[in-house]
MITORPA-445410 format. One record per residue (C-alpha): residue in one letter; x, y, z. Coordinates in steps of 0.5 Angstrom, whole numbers, padded with zeros to 4 digits, always signed. Layout:
N
AXYZ ...
! end
This chain:
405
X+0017+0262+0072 X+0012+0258+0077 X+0006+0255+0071 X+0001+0260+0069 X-0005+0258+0072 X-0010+0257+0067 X-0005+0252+0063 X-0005+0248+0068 X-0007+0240+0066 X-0014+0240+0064 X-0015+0234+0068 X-0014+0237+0075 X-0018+0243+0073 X-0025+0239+0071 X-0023+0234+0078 X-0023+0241+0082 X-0029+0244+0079 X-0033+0238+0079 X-0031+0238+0087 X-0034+0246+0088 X-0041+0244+0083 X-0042+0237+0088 X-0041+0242+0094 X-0045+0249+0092 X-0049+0247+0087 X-0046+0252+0082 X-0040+0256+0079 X-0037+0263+0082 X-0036+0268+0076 X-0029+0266+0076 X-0029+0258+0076 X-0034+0259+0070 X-0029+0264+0067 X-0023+0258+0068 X-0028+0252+0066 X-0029+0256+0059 X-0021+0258+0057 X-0020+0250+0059 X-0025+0248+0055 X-0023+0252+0049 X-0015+0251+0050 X-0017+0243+0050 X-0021+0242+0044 X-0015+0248+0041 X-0009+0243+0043 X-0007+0237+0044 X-0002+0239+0050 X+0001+0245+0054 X+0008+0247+0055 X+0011+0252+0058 X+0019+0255+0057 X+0022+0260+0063 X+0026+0267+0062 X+0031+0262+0060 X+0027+0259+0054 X+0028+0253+0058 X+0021+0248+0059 X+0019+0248+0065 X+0012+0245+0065 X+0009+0241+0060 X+0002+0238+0061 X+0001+0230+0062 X-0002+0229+0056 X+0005+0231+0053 X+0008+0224+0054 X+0003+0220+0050 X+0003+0224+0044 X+0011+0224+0044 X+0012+0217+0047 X+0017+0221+0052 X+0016+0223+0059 X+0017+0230+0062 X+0023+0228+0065 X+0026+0229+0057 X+0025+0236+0057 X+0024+0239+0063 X+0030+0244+0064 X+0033+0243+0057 X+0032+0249+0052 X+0029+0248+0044 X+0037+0250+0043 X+0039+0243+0048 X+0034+0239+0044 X+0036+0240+0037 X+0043+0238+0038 X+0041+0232+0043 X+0036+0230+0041 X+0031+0226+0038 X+0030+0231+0032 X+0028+0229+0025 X+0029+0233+0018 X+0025+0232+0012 X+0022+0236+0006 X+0018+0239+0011 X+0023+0243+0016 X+0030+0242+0015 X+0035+0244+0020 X+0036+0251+0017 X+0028+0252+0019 X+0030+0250+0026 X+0034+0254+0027 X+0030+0259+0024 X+0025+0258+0030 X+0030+0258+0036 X+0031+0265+0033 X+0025+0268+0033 X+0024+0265+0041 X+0031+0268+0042 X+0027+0274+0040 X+0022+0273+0044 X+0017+0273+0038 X+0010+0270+0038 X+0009+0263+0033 X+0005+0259+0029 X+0004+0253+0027 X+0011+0251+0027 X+0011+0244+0024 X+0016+0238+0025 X+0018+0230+0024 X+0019+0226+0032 X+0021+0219+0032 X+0016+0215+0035 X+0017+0209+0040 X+0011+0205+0038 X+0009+0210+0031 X+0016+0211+0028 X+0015+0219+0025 X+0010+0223+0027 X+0009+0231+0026 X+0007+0235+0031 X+0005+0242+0029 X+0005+0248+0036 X+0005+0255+0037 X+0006+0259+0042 X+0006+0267+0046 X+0012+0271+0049 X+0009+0273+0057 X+0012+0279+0059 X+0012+0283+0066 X+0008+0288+0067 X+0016+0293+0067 X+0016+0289+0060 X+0021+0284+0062 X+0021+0278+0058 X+0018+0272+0062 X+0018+0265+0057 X+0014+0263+0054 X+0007+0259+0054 X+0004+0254+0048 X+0000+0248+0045 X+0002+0243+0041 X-0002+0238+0038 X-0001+0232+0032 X-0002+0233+0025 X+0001+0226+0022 X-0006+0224+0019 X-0006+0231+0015 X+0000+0231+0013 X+0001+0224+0011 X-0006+0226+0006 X-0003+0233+0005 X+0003+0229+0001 X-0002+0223-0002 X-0005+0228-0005 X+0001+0232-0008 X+0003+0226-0010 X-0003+0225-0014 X-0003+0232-0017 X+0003+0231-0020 X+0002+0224-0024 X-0004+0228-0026 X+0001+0232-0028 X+0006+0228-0031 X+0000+0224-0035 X-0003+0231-0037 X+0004+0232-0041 X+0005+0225-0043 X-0001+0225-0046 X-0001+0231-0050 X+0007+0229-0053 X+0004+0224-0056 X-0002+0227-0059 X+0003+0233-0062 X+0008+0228-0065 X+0002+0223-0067 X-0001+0228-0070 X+0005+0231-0074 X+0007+0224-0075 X+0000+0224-0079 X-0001+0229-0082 X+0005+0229-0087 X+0002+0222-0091 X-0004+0224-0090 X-0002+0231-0095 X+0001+0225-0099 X-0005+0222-0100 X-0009+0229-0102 X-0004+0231-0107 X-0004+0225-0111 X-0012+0223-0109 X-0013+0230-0113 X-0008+0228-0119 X-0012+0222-0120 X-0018+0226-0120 X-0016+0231-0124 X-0012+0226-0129 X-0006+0232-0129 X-0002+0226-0132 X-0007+0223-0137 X-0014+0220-0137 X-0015+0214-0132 X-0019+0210-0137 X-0025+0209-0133 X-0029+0215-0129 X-0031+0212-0123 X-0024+0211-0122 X-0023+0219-0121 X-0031+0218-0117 X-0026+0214-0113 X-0020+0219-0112 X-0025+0225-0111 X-0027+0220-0105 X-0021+0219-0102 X-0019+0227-0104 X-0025+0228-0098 X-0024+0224-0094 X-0017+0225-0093 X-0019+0233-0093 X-0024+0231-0087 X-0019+0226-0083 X-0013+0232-0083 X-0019+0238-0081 X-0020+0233-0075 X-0013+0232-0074 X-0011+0239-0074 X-0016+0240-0068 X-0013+0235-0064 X-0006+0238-0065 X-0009+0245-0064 X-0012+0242-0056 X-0005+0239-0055 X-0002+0245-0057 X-0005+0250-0052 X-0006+0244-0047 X+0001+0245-0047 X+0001+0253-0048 X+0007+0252-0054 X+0001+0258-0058 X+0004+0264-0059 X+0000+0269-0062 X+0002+0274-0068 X-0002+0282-0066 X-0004+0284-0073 X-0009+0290-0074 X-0015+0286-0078 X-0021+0291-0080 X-0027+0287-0076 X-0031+0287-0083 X-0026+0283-0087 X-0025+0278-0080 X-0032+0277-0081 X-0032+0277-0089 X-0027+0272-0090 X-0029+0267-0084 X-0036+0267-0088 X-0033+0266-0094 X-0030+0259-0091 X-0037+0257-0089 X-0041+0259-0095 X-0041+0252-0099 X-0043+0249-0093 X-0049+0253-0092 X-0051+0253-0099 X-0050+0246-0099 X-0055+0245-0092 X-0059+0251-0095 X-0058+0255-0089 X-0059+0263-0090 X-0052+0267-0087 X-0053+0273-0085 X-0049+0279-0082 X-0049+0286-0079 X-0042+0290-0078 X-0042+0297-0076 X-0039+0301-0082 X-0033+0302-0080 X-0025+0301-0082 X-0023+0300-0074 X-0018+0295-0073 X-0019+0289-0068 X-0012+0288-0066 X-0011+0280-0066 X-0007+0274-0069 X-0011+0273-0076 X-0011+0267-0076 X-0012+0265-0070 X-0018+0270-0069 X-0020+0266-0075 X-0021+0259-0072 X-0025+0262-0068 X-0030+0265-0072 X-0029+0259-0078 X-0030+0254-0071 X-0037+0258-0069 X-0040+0259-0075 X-0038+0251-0078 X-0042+0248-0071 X-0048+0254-0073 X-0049+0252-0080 X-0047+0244-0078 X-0053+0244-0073 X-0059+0248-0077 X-0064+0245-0081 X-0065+0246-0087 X-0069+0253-0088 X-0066+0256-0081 X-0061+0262-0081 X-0055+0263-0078 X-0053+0271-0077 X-0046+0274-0075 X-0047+0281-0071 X-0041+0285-0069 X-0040+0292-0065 X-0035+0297-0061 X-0037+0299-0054 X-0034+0306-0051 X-0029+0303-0049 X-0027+0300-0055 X-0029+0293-0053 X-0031+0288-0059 X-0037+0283-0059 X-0038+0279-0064 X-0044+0274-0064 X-0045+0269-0068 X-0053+0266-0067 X-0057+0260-0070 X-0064+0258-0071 X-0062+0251-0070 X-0064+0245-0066 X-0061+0248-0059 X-0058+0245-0053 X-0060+0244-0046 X-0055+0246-0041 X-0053+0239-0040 X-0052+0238-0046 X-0048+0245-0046 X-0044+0243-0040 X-0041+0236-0045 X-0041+0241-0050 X-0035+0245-0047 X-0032+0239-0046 X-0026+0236-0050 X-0029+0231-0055 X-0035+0233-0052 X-0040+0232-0059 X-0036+0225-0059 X-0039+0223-0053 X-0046+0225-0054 X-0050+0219-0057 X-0054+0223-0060 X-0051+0229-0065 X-0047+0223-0068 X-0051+0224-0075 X-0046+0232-0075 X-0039+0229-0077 X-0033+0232-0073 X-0029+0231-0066 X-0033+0236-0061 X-0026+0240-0060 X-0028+0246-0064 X-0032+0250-0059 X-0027+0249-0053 X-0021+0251-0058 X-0025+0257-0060 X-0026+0258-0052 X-0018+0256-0050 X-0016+0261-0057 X-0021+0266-0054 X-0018+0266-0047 X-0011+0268-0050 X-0013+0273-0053 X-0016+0276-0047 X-0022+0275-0049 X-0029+0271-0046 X-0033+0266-0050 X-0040+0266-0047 X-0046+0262-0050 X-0053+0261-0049 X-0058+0256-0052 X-0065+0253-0053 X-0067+0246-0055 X-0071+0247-0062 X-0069+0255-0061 X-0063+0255-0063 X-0055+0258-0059 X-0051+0264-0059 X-0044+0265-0058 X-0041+0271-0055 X-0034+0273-0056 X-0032+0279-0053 X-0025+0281-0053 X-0021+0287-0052 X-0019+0291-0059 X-0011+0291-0057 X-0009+0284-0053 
! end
């Protein structure tokens, strides 16, 4: 097959029209037509190539000897199938010898490709890759003709395309690193800690016998909370570790909206009383059931109306509402009127020890793991936690979830 006219090398072909614009001052329609192609094809490809009826390469653009550090006299006149047996052809993770005989049958069925990508030995760059495509012409009686194509060099990007791989996967490899470590160091604390509880409270109640002097049992009772505080913040840490590491399966129980909400209120009622935080709460009358895992659906109600009643003044209110829609969806809101949050601090919120970051909560005990536990136990039920806030407003939390997961 004679080279197909617009493959021509692109050199040749300015060097031609330049000639024609010296000497009549202007391109006929089908130079301009020729020029444009020529310029789409180089800024496309990198070189140009052509195989016969025979699927053998019978022109290749100069180009080509550059790139591959080779000269056409390598292959002109030998076909894919003679190069892959003898020649300088490499195979890594990237094509294997089967995904090169894979392309040589697509030739042989005279099949249009692209981007096939592939290792060379380099002279002066050891390996490069080279990625190239190409087209099937055919007669105008539907005789198959060869093939025209392109190629160009991709090792920069597939060298960066493997840097980042590389990347993403010690990212990995420290992601899950990091929260083995914080489930076994969290189970490996938490079982002295239940230690030091129960005897704390045997201290304090003097369950064996009076300890002589009261402010002893003062001192037992101080260790009894801290130690209730230290395994809350424990648990929350082996909970985020737990669904960073998707080890959370949920129960499907059918709980009554009311007595989720009751029994979540009764958790927090001390502490509100001890603020002088007014609840509130507004659930329609009715029996229907949220299909969910209790206690994780309690988490969430328990984690959003703690971080409400913990950031409310004195005098404020917290509300709970919840409803059904008519597609028997469920939202629950949990609203304060609270110090609020710009969305800056919303944004850091969300965040894993977000509170723990921010300078200027840390007058409010806690790890700042609790909303994005409550967000990540959401999401597993098939649900969405949305929250919007106001500085000196206050901040409302969303749940809606589907009534069967």
């Amino acid at each position: 097959m004679q080279p197909i006219r617009d493959m021509k090398d692109v050199g040749d072909s300015r060097q031609r029209m330049n000639a024609q614009i010296a000497e009549t001052g202007k391109l006929s329609g089908t130079d301009d037509a020729e020029r444009r192609l020529q310029d789409f094809a180089s800024a496309a490809s990198d070189w140009f190539w052509e195989l016969d009826a025979d699927l053998k390469f019978c022109w290749l653009s100069a180009r080509m000897e550059d790139i591959l550090g080779v000269t056409q006299v390598d292959f002109l006149g030998r076909s894919p199938r003679d190069i892959l047996k003898y020649g300088n052809v490499l195979f890594d993770e990237i094509v294997t010898e089967r995904d090169w005989w894979d392309h040589i049958d697509v030739l042989e069925r005279h099949e249009p490709f692209r981007g096939f990508v592939f290792p060379r030995r380099h002279p002066q760059k050891e390996r490069i890759y080279l990625s190239i495509s190409g087209t099937p012409v055919f007669a105008s009686d539907g005789s198959f003709k060869g093939y025209r194509g392109g190629g160009r060099e991709v090792t920069r990007e597939i060298l960066i395309e493997r840097e980042l791989l590389r990347a993403k996967e010690e990212a990995e490899q420290a992601s899950l690193a990091k929260t083995a470590f914080l489930a076994n160091m969290s189970h490996e604390l938490r079982t002295p800690l239940n230690a030091i509880i129960g005897f704390a409270e045997l201290i304090e109640q003097e369950i064996i016998g009076p300890i002589g002097n009261t402010r002893y049992a003062g001192y037992a009772g101080d260790i009894r909370q801290s130690g209730r505080h230290l395994l809350a913040i424990i648990n929350d840490i082996l909970d985020i570790a737990k669904v960073e590491a998707s080890h959370i399966e949920l129960a499907d129980d059918a709980i009554p909206l009311a007595d989720l909400i009751d029994a979540a209120m009764t958790n927090v009622r001390p502490q509100a009383s001890k603020k002088q935080v007014d609840l509130d709460i507004r659930v329609p009358d009715t029996d229907r059931a949220l299909h969910c895992d209790e206690r994780r659906m309690g988490q969430i109600l328990v984690n959003l109306l703690s971080n409400a009643v913990k950031f409310t003044n004195p005098g404020g209110r917290v509300c709970v509402e919840a409803s059904f829609d008519d597609d028997s969806n469920c939202t629950i809101c949990v609203t304060d009127t609270g110090i609020g949050m710009s969305a800056n601090e919303l944004k850091l919120a969300r965040q894993p020890f977000g509170q723990a970051a921010y300078h200027t909560t840390r007058d409010h005990d806690g790890t700042g793991l609790g909303l994005n536990i409550a967000d990540s136990l959401c999401r597993l039920h098939g649900g969405t936690l949305t929250i919007e806030s106001t500085p000196d407003v206050g901040t409302c939390a969303t749940i809606r979830l589907p009534t069967r997961m």
